[in-house]
N, C-alpha and C positions, 0 to 999 in steps of 0.2 A: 390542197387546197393542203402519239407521235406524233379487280374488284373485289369487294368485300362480304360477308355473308349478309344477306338480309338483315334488317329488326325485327325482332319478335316481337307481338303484341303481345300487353301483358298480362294475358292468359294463357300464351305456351306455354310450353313442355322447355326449359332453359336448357334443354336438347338442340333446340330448333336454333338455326345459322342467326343470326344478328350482326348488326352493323357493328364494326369493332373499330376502333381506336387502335393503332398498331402499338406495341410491345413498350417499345423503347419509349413511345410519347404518352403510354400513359401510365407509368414510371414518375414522368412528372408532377402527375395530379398526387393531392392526398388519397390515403387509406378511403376515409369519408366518402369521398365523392363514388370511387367505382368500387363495385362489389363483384371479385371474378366469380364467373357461375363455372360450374365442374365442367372437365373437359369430356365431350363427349367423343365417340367414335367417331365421328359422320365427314366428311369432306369442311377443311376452313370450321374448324371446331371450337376454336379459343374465342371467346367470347366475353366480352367489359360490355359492362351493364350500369349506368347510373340510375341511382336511386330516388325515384320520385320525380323526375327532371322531363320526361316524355311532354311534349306539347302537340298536339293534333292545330292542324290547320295554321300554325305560326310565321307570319310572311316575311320575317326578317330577311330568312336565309330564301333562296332558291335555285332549283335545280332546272338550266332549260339547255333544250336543244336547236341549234339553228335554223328558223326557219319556222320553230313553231308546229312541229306536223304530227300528223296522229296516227297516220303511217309510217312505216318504215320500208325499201326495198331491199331485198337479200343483197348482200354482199356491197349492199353502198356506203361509204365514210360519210359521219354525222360529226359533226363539234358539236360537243357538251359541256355545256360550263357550270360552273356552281359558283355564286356570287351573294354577298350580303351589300342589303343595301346602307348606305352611309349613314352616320356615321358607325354601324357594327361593324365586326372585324370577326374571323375565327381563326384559331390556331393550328387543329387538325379537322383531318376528312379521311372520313372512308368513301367508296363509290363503287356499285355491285350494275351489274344486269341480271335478272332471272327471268329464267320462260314465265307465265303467268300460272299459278297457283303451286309453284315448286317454295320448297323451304328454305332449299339453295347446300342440304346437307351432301351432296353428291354430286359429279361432278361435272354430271351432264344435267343439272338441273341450272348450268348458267349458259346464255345464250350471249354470241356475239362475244369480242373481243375489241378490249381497250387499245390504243393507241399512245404511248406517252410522245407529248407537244416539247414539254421542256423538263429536262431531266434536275433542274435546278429547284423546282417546285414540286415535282410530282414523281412517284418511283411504281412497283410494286410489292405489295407485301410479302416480307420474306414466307410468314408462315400461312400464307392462301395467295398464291399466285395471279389468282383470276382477280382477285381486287386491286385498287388506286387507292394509294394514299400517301400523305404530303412526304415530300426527302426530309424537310426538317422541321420541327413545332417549330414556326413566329407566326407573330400579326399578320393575316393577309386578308385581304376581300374580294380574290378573284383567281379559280384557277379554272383551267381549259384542259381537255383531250380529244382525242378523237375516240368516236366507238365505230366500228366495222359492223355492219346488222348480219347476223348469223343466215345460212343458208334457208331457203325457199323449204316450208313447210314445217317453222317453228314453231308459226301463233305468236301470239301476242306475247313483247316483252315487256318486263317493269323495270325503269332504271330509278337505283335509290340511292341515297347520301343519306348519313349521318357528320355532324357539325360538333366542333367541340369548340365552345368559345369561353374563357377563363375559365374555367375550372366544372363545366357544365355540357355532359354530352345531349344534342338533343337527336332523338329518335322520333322517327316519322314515318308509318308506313302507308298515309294519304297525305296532300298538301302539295307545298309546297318543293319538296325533297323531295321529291314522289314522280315518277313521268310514266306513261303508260304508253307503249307504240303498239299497233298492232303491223300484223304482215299486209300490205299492199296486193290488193285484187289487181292483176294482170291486168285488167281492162282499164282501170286506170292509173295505168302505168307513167309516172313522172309528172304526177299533178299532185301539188298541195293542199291536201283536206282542209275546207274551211272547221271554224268552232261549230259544233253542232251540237251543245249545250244551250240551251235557253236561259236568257238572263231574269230573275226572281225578283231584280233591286226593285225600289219602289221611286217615285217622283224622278228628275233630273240631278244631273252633275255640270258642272262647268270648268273645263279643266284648262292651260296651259301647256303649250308647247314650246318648247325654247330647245334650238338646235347650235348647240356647241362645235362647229370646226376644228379638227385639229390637223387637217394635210398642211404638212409646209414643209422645206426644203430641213427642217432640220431632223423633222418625225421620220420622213421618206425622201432621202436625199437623191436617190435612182432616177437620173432624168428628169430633176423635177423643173416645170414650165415656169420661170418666171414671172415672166411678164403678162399673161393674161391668164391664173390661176384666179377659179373664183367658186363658187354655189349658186347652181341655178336659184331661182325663185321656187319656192315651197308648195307646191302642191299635195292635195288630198284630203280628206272627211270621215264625217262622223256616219256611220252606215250599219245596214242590218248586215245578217250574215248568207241574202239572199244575193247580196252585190259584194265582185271582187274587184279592182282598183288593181292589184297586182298583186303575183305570188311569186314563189319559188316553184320548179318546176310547170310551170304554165305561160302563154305566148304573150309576149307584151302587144296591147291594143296598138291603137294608131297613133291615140294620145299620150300613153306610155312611148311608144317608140318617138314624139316628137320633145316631149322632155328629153329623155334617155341621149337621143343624138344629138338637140339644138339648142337645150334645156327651154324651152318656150311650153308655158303652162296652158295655153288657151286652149286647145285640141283639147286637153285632158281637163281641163275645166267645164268644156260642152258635156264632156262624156258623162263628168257626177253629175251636172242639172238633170241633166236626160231622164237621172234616175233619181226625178225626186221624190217618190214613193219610198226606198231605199235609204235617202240621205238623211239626215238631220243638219249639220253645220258643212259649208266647204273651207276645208281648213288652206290658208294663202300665206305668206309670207314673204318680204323682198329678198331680193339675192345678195347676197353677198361677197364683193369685190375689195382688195383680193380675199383669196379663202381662209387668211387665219388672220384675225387682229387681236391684240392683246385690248381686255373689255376694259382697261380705263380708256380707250381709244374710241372703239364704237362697239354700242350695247351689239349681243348674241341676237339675231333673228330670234323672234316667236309668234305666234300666233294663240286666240281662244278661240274653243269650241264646245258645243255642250253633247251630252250623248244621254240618251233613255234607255227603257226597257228593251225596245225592238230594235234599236240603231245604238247599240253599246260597245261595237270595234271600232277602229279608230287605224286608218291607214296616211301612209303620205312617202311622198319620194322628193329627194333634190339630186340634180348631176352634178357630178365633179367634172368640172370644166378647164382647159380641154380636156377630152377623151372622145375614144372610139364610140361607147353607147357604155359608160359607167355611173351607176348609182349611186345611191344610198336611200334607205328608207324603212320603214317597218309595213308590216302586210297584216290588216286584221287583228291586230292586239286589243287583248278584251280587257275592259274595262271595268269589268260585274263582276263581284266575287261570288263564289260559293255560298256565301256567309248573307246575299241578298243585300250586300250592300254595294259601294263605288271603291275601287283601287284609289288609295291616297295618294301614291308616284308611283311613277315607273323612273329607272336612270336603267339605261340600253346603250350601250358600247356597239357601234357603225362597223361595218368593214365592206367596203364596194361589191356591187356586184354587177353582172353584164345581160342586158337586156335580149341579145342573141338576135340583135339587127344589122352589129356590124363587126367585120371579123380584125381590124384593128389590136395591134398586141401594146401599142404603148402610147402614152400620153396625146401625141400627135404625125400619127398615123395618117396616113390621105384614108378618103372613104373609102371603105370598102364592103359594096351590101353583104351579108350574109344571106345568102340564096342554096337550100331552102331555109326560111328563119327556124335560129332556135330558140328553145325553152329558154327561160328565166334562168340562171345559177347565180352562186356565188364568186367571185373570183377565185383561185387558189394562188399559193407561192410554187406550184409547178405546172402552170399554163404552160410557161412559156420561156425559154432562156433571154428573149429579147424584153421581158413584160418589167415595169418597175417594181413588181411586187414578187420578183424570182429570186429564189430561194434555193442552192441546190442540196438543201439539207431538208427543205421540207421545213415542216413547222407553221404554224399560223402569224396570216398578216397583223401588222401592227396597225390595232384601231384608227381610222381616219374621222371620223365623226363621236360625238354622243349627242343625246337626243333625253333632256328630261321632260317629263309628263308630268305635270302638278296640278292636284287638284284645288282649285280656288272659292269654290262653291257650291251648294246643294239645294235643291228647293222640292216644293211639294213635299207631301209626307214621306217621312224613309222610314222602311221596314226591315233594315238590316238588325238582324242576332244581336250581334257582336260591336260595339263601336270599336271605331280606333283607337281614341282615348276618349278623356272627361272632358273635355274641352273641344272635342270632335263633335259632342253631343247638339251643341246650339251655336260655337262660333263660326262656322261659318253657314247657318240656314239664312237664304235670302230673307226676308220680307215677302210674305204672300199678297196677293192683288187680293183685294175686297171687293166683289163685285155685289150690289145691293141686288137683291130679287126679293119673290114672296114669296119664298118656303118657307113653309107651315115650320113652327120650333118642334113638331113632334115627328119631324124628317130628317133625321141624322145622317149626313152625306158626308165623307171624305170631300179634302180642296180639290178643286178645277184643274185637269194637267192641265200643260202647257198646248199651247194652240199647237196642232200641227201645219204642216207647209202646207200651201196654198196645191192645190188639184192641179191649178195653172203653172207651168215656166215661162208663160209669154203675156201681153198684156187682155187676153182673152179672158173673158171674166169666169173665175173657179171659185170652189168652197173649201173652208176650212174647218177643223172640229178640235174640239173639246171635250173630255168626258170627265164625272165622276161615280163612285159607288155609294150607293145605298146601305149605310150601314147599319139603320135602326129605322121600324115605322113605330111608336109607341102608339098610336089611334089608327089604326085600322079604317076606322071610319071617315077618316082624310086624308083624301087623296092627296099624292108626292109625285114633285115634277119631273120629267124627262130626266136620265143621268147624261145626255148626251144635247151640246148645244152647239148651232153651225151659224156660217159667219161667210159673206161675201168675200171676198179676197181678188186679186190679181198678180200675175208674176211681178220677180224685184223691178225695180225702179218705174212701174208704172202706180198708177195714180187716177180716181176717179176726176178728181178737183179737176187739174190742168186738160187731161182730156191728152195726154203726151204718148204719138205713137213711137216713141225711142225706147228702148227697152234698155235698161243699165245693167251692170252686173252690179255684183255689192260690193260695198268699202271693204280694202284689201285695210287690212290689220293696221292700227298707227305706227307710223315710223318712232323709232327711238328720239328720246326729245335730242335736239341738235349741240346741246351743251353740256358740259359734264357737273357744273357746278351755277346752278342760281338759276335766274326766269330765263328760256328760251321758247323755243318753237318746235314742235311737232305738225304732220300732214298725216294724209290718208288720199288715196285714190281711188278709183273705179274707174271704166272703161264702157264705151258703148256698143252694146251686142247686137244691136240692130235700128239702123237709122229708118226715121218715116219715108214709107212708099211716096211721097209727093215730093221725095227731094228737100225737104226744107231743112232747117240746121235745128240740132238738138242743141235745146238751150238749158239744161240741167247740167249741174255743174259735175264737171268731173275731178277736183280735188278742194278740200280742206284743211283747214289750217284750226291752230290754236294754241294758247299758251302752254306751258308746260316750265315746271317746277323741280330740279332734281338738287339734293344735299341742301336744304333750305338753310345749313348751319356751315354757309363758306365762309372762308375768313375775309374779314373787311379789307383784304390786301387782295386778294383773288382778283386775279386778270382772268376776264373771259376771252380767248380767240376764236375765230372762225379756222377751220380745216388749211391747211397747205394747197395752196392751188398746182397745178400742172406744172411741170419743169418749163419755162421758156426755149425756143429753139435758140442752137449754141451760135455764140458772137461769130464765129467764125465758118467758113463756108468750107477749108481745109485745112490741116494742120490742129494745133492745139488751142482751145477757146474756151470758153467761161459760160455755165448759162444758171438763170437764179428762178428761182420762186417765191412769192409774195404769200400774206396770210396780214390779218387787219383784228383792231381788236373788237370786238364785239362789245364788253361793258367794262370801262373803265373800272379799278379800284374804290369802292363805295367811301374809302378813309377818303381818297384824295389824292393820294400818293401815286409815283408813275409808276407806267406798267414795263415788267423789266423784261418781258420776254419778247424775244426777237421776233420780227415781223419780217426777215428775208432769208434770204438763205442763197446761197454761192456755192457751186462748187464748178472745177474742171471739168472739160470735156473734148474728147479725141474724134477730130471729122480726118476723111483721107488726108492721107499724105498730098501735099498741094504739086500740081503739075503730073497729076498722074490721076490713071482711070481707076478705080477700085475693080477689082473681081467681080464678075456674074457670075457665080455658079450654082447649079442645082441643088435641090437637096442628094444628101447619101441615098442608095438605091439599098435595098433591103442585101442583109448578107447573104451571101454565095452558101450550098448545102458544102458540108465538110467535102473534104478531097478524098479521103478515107471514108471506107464503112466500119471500120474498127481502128482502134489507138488513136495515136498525135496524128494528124493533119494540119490541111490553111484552110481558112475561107477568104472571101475577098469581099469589097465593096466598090462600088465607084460612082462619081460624079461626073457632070459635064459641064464643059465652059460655055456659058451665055453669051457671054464677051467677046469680041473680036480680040482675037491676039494682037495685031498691031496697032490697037488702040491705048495699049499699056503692058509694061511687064504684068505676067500672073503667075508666081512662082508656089501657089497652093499647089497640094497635091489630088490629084483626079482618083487616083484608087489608095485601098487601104488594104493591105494582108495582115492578119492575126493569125493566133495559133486556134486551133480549137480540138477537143479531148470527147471521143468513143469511147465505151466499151473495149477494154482490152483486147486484142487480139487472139484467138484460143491458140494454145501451143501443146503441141503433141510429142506423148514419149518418146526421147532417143535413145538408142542401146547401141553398145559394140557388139563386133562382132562377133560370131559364137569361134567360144575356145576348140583345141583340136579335144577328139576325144582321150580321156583317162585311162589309166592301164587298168585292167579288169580286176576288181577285188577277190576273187580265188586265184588259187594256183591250180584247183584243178574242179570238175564238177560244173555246174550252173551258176553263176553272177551276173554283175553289172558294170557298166561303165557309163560316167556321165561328161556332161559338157556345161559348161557355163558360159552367162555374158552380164554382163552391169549397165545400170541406169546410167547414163549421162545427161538428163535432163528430165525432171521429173513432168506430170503433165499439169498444164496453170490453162487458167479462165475456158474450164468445156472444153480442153483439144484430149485427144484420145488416149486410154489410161494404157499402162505400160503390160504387154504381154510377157509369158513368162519365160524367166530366167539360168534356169533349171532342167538341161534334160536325163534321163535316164534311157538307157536299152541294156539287153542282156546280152551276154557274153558268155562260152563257151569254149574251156581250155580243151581239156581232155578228160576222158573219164576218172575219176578218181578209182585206186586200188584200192579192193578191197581187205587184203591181205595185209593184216596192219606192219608184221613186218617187213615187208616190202616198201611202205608207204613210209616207215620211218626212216628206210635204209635212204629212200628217196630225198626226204625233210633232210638227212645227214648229207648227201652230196649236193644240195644245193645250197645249202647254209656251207658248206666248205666254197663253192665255187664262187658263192658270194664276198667270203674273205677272202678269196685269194684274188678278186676283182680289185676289192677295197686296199690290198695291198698293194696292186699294181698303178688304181690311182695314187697314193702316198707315193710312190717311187715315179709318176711320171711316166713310166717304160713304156711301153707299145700294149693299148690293146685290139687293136683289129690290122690285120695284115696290111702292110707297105704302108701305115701312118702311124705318126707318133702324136697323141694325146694329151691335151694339158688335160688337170683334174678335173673331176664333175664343180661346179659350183654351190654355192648352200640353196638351200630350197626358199624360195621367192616368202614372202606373208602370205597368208590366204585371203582370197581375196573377200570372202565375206566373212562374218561373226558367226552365221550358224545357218541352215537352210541348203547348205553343200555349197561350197567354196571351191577353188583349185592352188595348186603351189604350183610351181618350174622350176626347172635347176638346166642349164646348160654343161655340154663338154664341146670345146670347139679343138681343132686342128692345129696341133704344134710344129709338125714336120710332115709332110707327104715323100713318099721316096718315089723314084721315078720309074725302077723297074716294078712300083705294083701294079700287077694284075686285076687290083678289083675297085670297084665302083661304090665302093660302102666308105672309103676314106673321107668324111664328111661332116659338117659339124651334125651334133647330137640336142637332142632336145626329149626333155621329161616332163610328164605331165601328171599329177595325182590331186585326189580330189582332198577333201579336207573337211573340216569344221559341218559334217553333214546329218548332226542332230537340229531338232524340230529348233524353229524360231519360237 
């Protein structure tokens, strides 16, 4: 689908590892800001400390990991990103792993290994290697890596950031910054731990969802489908953490797999009613065709929903369409803080992933089931060389979606700590319902939640509840009513009134109003999930309408138009033709004045050439495997004619050859051959003589390394005299016999019976620098006479070694 010491809390020992700001960037900052603590011994020792700046629990910034999981498997690649939400920004980051309760002073106290994504953003620290941190201080709000999870029987890691933004480091050793994995139990191997924190908040939240598009031909230009690119329709809810909707590593349902491959919600819509004990809101939204429009054009999908105590994650998927079975979506994002209150936004950057229903590698792909199905993943940029989103460098895909979550309201009493701000405090608390009863004034109760879902999802009659607490009895001696009150109910769209066995589903979200400027029109719909047994027609409406108000401050010139209708088919049936589309105004200019903007539109259009049959042909058949198992090779492809040939020329081409690139080919040491042997280094006593041969090709990609070079054996002239003057007398006639050789070469003359001799030659370079070498010198045949007797008249050849101290 390529870290820093710990923060001390500040009670350590300014011994202990800390998240550091690397060298060079915080040079930058004033004296003021960082205070260097003494260098200790310990592993990644240098340590910048700002003063007074620590914030616990602070959600600007945040550290997550893909997927959200609370395990980790040994040895599997995780994306970790660390992002600030808009509009903040940071300069610098540090970014550590440590096994859990390690300091991080040593060097097996860090677990797992980073991966750098882009070398443009992100490096490692020169002086602690094991840490990330930025290539250069600027503005940024979003960097990524990969981390590798360290081998089977670590325990649990902590992954940590520190954030530097103006001139302010923040340290964090819980929060936000802060991620805690542990190692994955075998037994559940390649499932994603739901939250298994309980949520504290108090009353409800009512949040927005609005999903931002960004696939289009200019983000992902790889194959990308024209003509029928689009987003399914929005599915998914507000849910406890006893129901999963979909995960990462886990099988997609049925309703999952009939999004995931046909984008159709309805299957997956049966599946959250089913669990209406689980749900709270079914989050719906329309699809969107094509998949990117610029929003003065037409408003972003969104959807509300509301979430509580027991139902506080918040899941949903949409397909990118075409594809084989490709996503997008988030899985169980909580919505509770720590802090017992509501997350004010979430903004989450998309990037597809594959349902593992069908094994399809690129946009439009024919079906192909994946048998047996697999797990849920992410997509990577090295599936596949055929996939649009390959990469042969690796690196992470470029976001296809974002996804903001906005909170818009709160009701019931809230119990959170901490607000978000001063103005968080009461703007946006709904209005609470005042229901009149006879509680006694010396019954002090907290307000009435919100009703829960009906017992019922059919029109079968169920019960619904309410609860409050008791939070003062001041008289004792009078009695306080029930904190719990229940309520008749039936599933959506039934009704005691009408007596209607049609069962509806609920109004899917209102469509964006239809105008961009002044009064228009917005709808909503719903669908019917179950018509009456007697056959009759359901006469409950299934959509509505209503005015709708947007920019109430257009200029008294504003032309309203209705949308471009479809292209008209082209004037002409072959050859070159003309074809237009119409668009009408909706509200005249309120001054008076005419409306300037065009209401048709014209352009060319090319049908076959006339008097001739156009091409049938297939689609391309999938590439052919390399020709090769290693190096350059071809692959092929090909097509078939549909067409009768004698119906028309077809001069397309049926097959296609490319090049395509292995693994180099291994290549194994070559050597010459070995030299003759050397003349023996004594003249008399025990020696040696060696031989040589040289590399002609050293060994490349894994072929077999080069054996040796070099040989030696001994050698034995004759015994040496012990009798030194004997031995000298000997040294004296060989050193004479030798000059009077070297004499007879200089003259040319004869030295071996019945041939005449040209001189020796100089001695050859040696052949190596050191490690033992050899030289040559040749004497060849200048005259041969014809009465000789002997068989020696012959060229000559010498051989001595050389240069044979150590390399």
């Amino acid at each position: 689908m390529r870290l820093s010491p710990a923060p001390p809390r500040l009670s350590r020992s300014p011994a202990l590892l800390a998240l550091a700001l690397p060298l060079a960037a915080a040079l930058a900052f004033s004296d003021e800001t960082l205070d260097k603590v003494p260098k200790s011994e310990g592993y990644c020792s240098r340590i910048l400390r700002a003063q007074g700046t620590r914030r616990e629990g602070y959600t600007e910034f945040s550290l997550r990991v893909e997927g959200d999981p609370d395990f980790y498997k040994p040895g599997i690649s995780y994306r970790v990103t660390l992002s600030a939400a808009p509009p903040s920004y940071f300069r610098g980051f540090t970014l550590i792993a440590l096994k859990e309760n390690r300091e991080g002073d040593k060097e097996e106290d860090h677990a797992g290994t980073f991966q750098i994504i882009d070398e443009e953003e992100t490096q490692f620290m020169s002086n602690c290697p094991v840490a990330v941190t930025e290539s250069t201080p600027r503005r940024r709000t979003r960097i990524q890596v990969f981390w590798i999870a360290p081998p089977a029987g670590t325990g649990c890691v902590i992954l940590k950031a520190s954030i530097v933004q103006k001139r302010i480091i923040y340290f964090q050793d819980e929060g936000s910054l802060t991620k805690k994995l542990c190692e994955q139990d075998s037994m559940f191997d390649g499932v994603t731990d739901r939250p298994i924190l309980d949520c504290c908040a108090c009353g409800t939240a009512k949040y927005r969802l609005t999903f931002y598009g960004n696939w289009s031909e200019k983000t992902h230009p790889k194959d990308y489908p024209r003509r029928a690119n689009h987003w399914s329709a929005i599915i998914g809810g507000s849910h406890s953490k006893n129901y999963v909707l979909w995960e990462y590593g886990g099988y997609a349902s049925e309703g999952v797999k009939q999004v995931a491959e046909l984008g159709s919600p309805v299957k997956m819509e049966e599946e959250i009613r089913q669990q209406s004990d689980e749900v709270l809101t079914v989050i719906k939204a329309k699809a969107q065709w094509p998949a990117w429009q610029p929003l003065n054009v037409r408003a972003a999908p969104s959807a509300e929903f509301s979430v509580d105590r027991t139902r506080h994650l918040m899941s949903f998927l949409t397909m990118m369409g075409p594809s084989p079975d490709w996503n997008v979506g988030l899985s169980a994002e909580d919505l509770c803080t720590k802090e017992c209150g509501w997350v004010q936004k979430v903004v989450q950057d998309l990037i597809p992933w594959d349902a593992g229903t069908d094994s399809g590698v690129t946009y439009e792909s024919p079906n192909k089931p994946t048998i047996p199905q697999e797990k849920i993943r992410p997509l990577t940029s090295l599936d596949h060389p055929q996939s649009p989103f390959y990469d042969p460098e690796g690196g992470s895909i470029t976001q296809v979606a974002r996804v903001v979550i906005e909170r818009i309201a709160r009701k019931g009493e809230q119990c959170n700590i901490v607000p978000d701000n001063v103005d968080d405090i009461v703007a946006d608390l709904a209005p609470e319902e005042k229901d009149e009863d006879d509680t006694p004034e010396t019954c002090i109760y907290s307000n009435w939640s919100p009703w829960s879902a009906c017992s019922s999802s059919t029109c079968d009659r169920g019960k619904r509840m309410r609860q409050r607490m008791l939070k003062a009895q001041l008289d004792l001696s009078v009695p306080c009513p029930d904190t719990q009150d229940f309520q008749p109910c039936m599933g959506p769209g039934c009704s005691d009134e009408d007596g209607s066995t049609c069962t509806m589903s609920e109004w899917i979200t209102w469509s964006p109003c239809s105008i961009s400027c002044g009064l228009g029109m917005r709808s909503r719909e719903r669908y019917v999930k179950q018509f009456p047994e007697d056959g009759s027609v359901c006469t409950l409406p299934t959509e509505e309408t209503e005015k709708c108000t947007v920019n109430e401050e257009c200029s008294p010139s504003s032309c309203l138009m209705t949308e471009w209708g479809e292209w008209d088919e082209c004037s002409a049936t072959c050859g070159m033709g003309m074809k237009k589309r119409h668009r009408m105004v909706k509200m005249s200019p309120a001054d008076g004045s005419m409306c300037k903007a065009e209401t048709s539109q014209a352009e060319k259009c090319m049908m076959p050439e006339c008097h001739t049959i156009p091409c049938l042909l297939s689609p391309w058949s999938e590439w052919s495997d390399c020709s090769v198992t290693c190096g350059k090779g071809m692959r092929t492809r090909q097509r078939m004619l549909k067409s009768l040939a004698e119906l028309g020329d077809c001069n397309e081409e049926l097959e296609q050859v490319e090049k395509c690139m292995l693994p180099e080919c291994p290549i194994d040491c070559e050597l010459t051959e070995w030299s003759q042997w050397s003349e023996c280094n004594k003249s008399c006593g025990k020696g040696h003589m060696i031989r040589t041969r040289t590399i002609q090709m050293e060994p490349q990609f894994g072929g077999a390394p080069c054996p040796e070079t070099v040989q030696r054996k001994k050698c034995r002239i004759r015994k040496c005299l012990r009798n030194p003057s004997i031995q000298k007398l000997r040294w004296r006639e060989a050193r004479e016999s030798r000059r009077s050789e070297q004499l007879r070469e200089e003259s040319g003359g004869e030295q071996f019976p019945g041939c005449r001799m040209r001189p020796w030659t100089a001695w050859s370079e040696c052949t190596k620098l050191c490690g033992g070498g050899i030289q040559e010198r040749y004497m060849t045949v200048k005259k041969r006479f014809k009465s000789s007797q002997f068989t020696s008249c012959k060229d000559k050849k010498e051989i001595r070694a050389c240069n044979v101290h150590p390399c």
